[in-house]
C-alpha positions as CSV (number, residue, x, y, z in Angstrom):
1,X,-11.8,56.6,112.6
2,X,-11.9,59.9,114.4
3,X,-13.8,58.7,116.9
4,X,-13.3,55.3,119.4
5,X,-15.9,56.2,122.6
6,X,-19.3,54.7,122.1
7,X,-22.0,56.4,121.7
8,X,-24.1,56.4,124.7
9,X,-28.1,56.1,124.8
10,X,-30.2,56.9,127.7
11,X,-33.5,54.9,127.8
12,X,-34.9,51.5,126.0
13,X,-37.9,52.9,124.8
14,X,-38.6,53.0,120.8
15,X,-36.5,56.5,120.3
16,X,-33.6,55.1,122.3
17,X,-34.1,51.6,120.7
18,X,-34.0,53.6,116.9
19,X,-31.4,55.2,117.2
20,X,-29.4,52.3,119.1
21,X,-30.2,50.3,116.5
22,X,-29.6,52.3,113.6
23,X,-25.9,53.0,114.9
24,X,-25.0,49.4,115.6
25,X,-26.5,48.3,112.3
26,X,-23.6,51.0,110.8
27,X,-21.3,49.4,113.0
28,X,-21.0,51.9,115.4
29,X,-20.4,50.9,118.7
30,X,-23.2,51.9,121.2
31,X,-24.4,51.4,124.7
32,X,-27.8,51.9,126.0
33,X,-28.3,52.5,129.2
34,X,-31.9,52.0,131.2
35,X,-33.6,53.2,134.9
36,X,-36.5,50.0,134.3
37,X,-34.9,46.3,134.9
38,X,-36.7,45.3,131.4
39,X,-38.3,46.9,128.6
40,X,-41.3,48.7,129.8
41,X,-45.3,48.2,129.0
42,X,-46.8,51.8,127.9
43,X,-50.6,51.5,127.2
44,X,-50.6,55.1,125.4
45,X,-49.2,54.9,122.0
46,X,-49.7,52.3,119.5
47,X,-50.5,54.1,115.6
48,X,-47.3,54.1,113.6
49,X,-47.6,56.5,110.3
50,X,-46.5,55.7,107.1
51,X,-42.7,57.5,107.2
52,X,-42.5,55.5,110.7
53,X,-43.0,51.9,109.0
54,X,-40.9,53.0,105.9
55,X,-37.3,54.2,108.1
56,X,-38.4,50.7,110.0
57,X,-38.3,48.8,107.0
58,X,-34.3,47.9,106.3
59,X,-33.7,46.4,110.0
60,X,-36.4,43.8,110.0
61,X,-38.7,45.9,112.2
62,X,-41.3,46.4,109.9
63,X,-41.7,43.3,108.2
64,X,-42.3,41.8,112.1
65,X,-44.5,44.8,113.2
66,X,-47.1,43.7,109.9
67,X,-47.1,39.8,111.3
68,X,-49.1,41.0,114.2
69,X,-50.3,45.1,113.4
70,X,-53.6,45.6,112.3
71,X,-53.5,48.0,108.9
72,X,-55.8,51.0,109.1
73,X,-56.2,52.4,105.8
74,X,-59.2,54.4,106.7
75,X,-60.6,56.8,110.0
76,X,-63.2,58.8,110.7
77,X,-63.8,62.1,112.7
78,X,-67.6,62.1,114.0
79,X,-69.7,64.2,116.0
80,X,-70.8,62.2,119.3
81,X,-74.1,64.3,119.6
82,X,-74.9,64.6,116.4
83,X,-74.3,60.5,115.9
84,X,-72.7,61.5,112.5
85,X,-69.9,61.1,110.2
86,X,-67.9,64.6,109.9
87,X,-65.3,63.2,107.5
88,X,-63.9,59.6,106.8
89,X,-60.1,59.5,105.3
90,X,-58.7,56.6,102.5
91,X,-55.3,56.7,103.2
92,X,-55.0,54.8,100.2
93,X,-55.3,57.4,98.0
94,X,-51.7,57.8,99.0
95,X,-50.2,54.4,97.5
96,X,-48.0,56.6,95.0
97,X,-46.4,58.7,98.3
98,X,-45.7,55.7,100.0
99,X,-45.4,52.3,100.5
100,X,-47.6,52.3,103.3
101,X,-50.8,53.8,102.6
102,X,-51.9,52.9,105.7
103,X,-51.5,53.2,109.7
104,X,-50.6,50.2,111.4
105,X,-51.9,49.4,115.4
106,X,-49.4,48.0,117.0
107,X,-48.8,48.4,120.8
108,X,-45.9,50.6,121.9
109,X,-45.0,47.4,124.4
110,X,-44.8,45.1,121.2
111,X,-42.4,47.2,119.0
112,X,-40.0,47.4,121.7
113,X,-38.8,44.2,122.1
114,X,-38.6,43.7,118.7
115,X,-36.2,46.4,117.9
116,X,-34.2,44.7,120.9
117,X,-33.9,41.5,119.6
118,X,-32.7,43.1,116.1
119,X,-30.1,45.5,118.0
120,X,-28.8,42.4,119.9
121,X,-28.0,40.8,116.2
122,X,-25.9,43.6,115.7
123,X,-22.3,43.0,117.7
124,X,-21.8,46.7,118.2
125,X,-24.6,47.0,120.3
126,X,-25.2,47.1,124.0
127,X,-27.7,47.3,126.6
128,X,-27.6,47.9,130.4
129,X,-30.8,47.6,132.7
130,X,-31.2,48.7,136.3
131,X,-28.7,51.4,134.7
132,X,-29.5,55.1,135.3
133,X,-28.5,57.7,133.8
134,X,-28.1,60.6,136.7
135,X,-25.6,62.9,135.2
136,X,-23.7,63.6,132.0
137,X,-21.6,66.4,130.7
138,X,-19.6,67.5,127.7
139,X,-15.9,67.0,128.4
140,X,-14.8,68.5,124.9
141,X,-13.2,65.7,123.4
142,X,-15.9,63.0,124.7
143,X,-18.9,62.6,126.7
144,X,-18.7,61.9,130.7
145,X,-21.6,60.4,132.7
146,X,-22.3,58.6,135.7
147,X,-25.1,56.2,136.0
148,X,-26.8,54.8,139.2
149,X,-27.3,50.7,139.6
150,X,-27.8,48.8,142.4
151,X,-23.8,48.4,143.5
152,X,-24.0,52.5,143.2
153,X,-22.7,55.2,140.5
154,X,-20.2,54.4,138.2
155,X,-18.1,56.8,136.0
156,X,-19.4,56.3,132.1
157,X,-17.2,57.7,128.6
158,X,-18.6,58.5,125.4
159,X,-18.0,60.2,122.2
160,X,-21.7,61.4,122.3
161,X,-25.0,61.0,124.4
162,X,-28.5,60.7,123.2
163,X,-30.9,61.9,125.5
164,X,-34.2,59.5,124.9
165,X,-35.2,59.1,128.5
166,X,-38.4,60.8,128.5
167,X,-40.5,63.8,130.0
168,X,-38.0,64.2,132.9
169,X,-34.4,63.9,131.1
170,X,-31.0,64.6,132.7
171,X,-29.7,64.7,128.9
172,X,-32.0,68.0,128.2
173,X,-31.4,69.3,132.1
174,X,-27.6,69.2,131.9
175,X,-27.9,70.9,128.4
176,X,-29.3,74.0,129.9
177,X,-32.5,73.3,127.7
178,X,-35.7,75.1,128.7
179,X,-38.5,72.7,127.7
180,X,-41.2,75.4,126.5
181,X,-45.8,74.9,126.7
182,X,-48.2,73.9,128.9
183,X,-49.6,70.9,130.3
184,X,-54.0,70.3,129.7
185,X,-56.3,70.9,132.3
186,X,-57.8,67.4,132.1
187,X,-56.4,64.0,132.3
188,X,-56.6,61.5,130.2
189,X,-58.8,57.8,130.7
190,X,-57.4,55.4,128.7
191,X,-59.7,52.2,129.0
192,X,-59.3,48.9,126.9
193,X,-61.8,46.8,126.2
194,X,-62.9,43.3,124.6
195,X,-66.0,44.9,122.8
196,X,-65.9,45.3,119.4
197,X,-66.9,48.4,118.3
198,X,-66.8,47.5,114.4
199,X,-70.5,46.7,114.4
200,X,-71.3,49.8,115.2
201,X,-70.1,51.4,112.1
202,X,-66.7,53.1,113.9
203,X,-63.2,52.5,112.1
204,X,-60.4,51.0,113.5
205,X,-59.6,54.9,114.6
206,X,-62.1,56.8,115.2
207,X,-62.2,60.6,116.8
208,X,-65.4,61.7,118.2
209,X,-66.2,65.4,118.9
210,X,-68.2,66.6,121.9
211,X,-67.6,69.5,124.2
212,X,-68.5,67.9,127.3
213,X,-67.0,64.3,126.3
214,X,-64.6,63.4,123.2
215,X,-64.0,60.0,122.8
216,X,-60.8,58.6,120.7
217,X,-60.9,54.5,119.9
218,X,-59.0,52.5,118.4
219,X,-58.8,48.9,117.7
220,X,-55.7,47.2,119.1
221,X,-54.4,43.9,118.5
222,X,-53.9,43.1,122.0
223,X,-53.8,39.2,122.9
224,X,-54.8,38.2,119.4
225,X,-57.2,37.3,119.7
226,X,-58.9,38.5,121.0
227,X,-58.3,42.2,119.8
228,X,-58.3,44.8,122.0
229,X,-60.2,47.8,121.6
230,X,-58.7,51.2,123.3
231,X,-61.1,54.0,124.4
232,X,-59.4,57.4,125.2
233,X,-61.9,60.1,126.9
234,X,-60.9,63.3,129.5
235,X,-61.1,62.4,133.6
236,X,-61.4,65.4,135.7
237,X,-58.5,66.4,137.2
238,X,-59.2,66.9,141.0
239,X,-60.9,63.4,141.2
240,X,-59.0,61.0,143.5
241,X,-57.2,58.5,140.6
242,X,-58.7,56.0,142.0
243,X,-61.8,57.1,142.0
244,X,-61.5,57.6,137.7
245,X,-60.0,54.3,137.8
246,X,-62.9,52.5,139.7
247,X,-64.6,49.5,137.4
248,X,-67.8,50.5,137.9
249,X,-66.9,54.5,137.0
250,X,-65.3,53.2,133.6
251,X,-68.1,50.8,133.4
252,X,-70.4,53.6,133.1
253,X,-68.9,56.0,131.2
254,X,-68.6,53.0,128.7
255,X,-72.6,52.5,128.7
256,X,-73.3,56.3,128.5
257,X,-71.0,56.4,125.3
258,X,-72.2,53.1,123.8
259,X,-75.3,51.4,125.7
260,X,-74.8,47.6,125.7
261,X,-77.1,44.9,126.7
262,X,-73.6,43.6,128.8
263,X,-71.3,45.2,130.8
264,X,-68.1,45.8,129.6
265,X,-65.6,43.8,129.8
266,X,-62.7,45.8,130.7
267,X,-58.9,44.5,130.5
268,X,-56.9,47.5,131.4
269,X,-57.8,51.0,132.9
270,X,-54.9,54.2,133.0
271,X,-55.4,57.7,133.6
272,X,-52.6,60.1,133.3
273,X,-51.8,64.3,132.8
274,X,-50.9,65.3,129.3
275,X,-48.3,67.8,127.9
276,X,-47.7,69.9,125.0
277,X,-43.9,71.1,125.4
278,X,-40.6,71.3,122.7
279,X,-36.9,71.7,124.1
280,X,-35.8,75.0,123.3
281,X,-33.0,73.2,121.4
282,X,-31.9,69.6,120.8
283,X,-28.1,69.6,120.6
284,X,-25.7,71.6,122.5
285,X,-22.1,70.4,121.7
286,X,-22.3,66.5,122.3
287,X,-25.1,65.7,123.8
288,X,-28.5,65.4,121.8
289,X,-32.2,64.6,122.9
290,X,-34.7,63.0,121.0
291,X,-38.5,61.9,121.7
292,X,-40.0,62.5,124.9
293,X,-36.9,64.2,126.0
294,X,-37.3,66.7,123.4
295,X,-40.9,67.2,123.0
296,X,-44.4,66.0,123.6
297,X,-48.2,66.2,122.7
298,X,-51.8,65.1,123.5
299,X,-52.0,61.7,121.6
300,X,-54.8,63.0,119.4
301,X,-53.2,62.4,116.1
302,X,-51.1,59.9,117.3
303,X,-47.7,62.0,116.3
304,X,-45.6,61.7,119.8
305,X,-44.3,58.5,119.3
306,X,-43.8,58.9,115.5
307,X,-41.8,62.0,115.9
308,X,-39.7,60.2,118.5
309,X,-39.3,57.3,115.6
310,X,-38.3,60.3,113.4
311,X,-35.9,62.4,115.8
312,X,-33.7,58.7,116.8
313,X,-33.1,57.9,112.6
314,X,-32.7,61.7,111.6
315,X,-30.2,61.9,114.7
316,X,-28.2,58.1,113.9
317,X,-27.5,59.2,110.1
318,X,-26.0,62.8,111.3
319,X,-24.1,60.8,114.4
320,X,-23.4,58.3,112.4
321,X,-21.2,60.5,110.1
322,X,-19.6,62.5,112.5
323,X,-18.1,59.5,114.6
324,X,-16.6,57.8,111.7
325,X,-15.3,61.5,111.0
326,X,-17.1,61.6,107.4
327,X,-18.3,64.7,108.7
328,X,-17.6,67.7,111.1
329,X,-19.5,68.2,113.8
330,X,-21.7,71.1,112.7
331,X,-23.6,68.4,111.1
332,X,-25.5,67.7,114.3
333,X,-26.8,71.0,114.3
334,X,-28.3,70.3,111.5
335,X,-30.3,67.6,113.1
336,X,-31.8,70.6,115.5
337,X,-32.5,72.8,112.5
338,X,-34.4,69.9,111.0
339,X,-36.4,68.3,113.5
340,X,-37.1,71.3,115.8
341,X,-39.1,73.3,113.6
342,X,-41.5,70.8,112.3
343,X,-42.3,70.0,116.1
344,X,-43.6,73.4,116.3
345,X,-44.9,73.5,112.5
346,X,-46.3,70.1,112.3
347,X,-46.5,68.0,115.5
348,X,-47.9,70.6,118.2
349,X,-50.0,72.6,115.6
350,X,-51.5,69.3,114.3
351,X,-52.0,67.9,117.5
352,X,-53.4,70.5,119.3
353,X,-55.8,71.4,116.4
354,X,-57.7,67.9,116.8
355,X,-57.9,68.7,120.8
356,X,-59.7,71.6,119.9
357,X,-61.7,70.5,117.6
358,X,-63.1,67.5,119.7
359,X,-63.5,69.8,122.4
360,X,-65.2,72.7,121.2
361,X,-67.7,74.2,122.9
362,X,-68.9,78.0,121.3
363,X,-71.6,76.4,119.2
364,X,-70.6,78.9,116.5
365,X,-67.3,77.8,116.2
366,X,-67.6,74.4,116.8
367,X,-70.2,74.6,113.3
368,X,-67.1,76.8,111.4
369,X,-64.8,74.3,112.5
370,X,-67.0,71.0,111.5
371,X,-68.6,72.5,108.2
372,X,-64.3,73.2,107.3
373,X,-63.8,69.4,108.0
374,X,-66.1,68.7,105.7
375,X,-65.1,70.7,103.1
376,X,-61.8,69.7,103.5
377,X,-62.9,65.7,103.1
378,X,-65.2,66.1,100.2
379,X,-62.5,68.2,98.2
380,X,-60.1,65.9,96.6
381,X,-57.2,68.4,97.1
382,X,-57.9,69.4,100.3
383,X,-58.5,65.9,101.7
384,X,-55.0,64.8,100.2
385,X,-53.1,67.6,101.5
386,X,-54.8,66.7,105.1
387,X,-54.2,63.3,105.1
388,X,-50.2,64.5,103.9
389,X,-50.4,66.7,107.1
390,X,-52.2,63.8,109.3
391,X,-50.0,60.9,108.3
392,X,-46.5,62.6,108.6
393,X,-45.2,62.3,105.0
394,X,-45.4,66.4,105.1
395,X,-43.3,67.1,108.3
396,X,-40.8,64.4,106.5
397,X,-40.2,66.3,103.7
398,X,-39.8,69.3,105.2
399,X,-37.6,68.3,107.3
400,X,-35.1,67.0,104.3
401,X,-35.8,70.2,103.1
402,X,-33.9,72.2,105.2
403,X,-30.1,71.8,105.0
């Protein structure tokens, strides 16, 4: 083989975990190297899109994420002050694109170790907690880094490095990347509750438009039982955090959006700043990003951890090649060319489209922007092509497109 280094992996989380897992599966030897001493819990993302469950599907991943998912095959967008319905989408009116016409609520914390314990089945895999990556460089014929742990740095070889360490990555820094947007005024209240909202007439995801305050909710497995079900509305952001995050502030946001004869009972309370930003490239000689590293989004849409899915298997297939020299390196560009574009195409233009549309507040354009919606779900072309849009099958496609 033309190559013998591993391929190094910074961070555990489900883009790191992919791609790791993808590789080893190959048998490519790989190390994954993480800052946490264990496998994170992250309370933001839990909807996994059809093209998601489908590159899952041959490790096992799948098959153990429907055991304990809950399978959305329809959602709603509503209007909070009008109390009404703006659109409602069957997802499985797209059974002959996929074999998952369907989301599938899973939290992020719960897919983790299960791609673990499937990469530890594989013998060329490897993990390393406590294990930070701090710096990394391309050394023209392999990869050297140095990662921190509690006995200090040590001196790290590879034939490539993925970047999947997140928001702040050393991977994109030492690349020279500029990592383009803006971050939202607002933050974000993420509150989980016992309640069940399904009475009530919402979905298991539901969007709710209002300029003052949008509501997202979805229902979550969580200690099944009892399900969980997760509230996302805006906190302002020059409120003390702890002041957002008091009980009886979430407790009465709750009863202003949904009046109940009880309080609430509430099982987990976040609030954090949100980002819309891409990496002005994703490869520069050996050293990739991928997921968070490389872009991210308001949740609206639940795309970010999709696309970070998406990013770790395109990236495996073209590393994947290229270490067992089946392929020359100007492959990997060709992992930029096709997951960059959709970010900006698909991903931020999506995502930041349903944060304006729950947010609107110009009366006129708010009606334009509702009477489209339902346009667009009462015309049986239109709503397909949406839900194409919405569930990532489009953004897959056009990114095997491009060559």
């Amino acid at each position: 083989m033309a190559e013998r280094d591993p391929i190094i992996i910074a961070g555990a989380g489900p883009a790191g975990l992919s791609a790791a897992l993808a590789l080893s599966d190959r048998g490519i030897p790989v190390c994954v190297f993480e800052a946490e001493p264990g496998l994170t819990v992250d309370l933001r993302a839990g909807t996994y899109h059809p093209p998601t469950l489908q590159m899952l599907a041959p490790y096992g991943v799948t098959e153990r994420m429907l055991v304990e998912g809950i399978k959305v095959r329809k959602w709603q967008i509503r209007d909070r002050q009008a109390g009404a319905v703006l659109a409602e989408w069957d997802l499985g009116r797209l059974k002959d694109e996929t074999p998952h016409p369907y989301r599938l609520h899973l939290e992020q914390h719960k897919l983790t170790p299960i791609l673990l314990d499937e990469a530890r089945k594989r013998s060329a895999f490897s993990i390393r907690f406590d294990a930070k990556l701090v710096a990394v460089r391309d050394a023209g014929d392999h990869v050297a880094a140095e990662i921190e742990t509690a006995g200090g740095r040590e001196p790290v070889r590879g034939s490539y490095v993925l970047g999947c360490e997140g928001y702040r990555s050393v991977v994109r820094d030492a690349m020279g990347a500029a990592f383009n947007g803006f971050t939202w005024p607002e933050m974000f209240l993420i509150t989980s509750t016992t309640h069940d909202f399904e009475p009530e007439g919402y979905t298991y995801a539901t969007y709710i438009a209002d300029p003052d305050e949008w509501v997202m909710l979805f229902k979550m497995p969580g200690m099944n039982p009892p399900a969980l079900w997760r509230i996302a509305m805006p906190a302002d952001p020059d409120r003390p955090r702890e002041e957002t995050l008091g009980r009886d502030v979430v407790q009465r946001r709750l009863q202003q959006f949904s009046p109940q004869s009880r309080s609430y009972e509430i099982v987990h309370c976040n609030a954090y700043r949100v980002h819309q930003r891409v990496a002005e490239k994703f490869r520069r000689g050996r050293l990739l990003i991928a997921g968070d590293a490389a872009h991210v989004n308001n949740p609206l849409g639940g795309m970010g951890l999709n696309g970070a899915v998406h990013d770790a298997m395109n990236a495996a297939d073209k590393l994947a090649a290229v270490w067992r020299g089946e392929a020359d390196q100007s492959l990997l560009d060709r992992y930029e060319r096709q997951r960059l574009p959709v970010q900006h195409e698909y991903v931020q233009q999506i995502s930041t489209r349903n944060k304006k549309l729950v947010e609107e507040r110009d009366p006129a354009v708010r009606k334009e922007r509702q009477d489209e919606l339902r346009r667009q779900a009462t015309d049986p072309k239109q709503a397909f092509a949406y839900m194409m849009d919405s569930s990532m099958i489009s953004s897959i496609r056009r990114a095997n497109a491009i060559l």
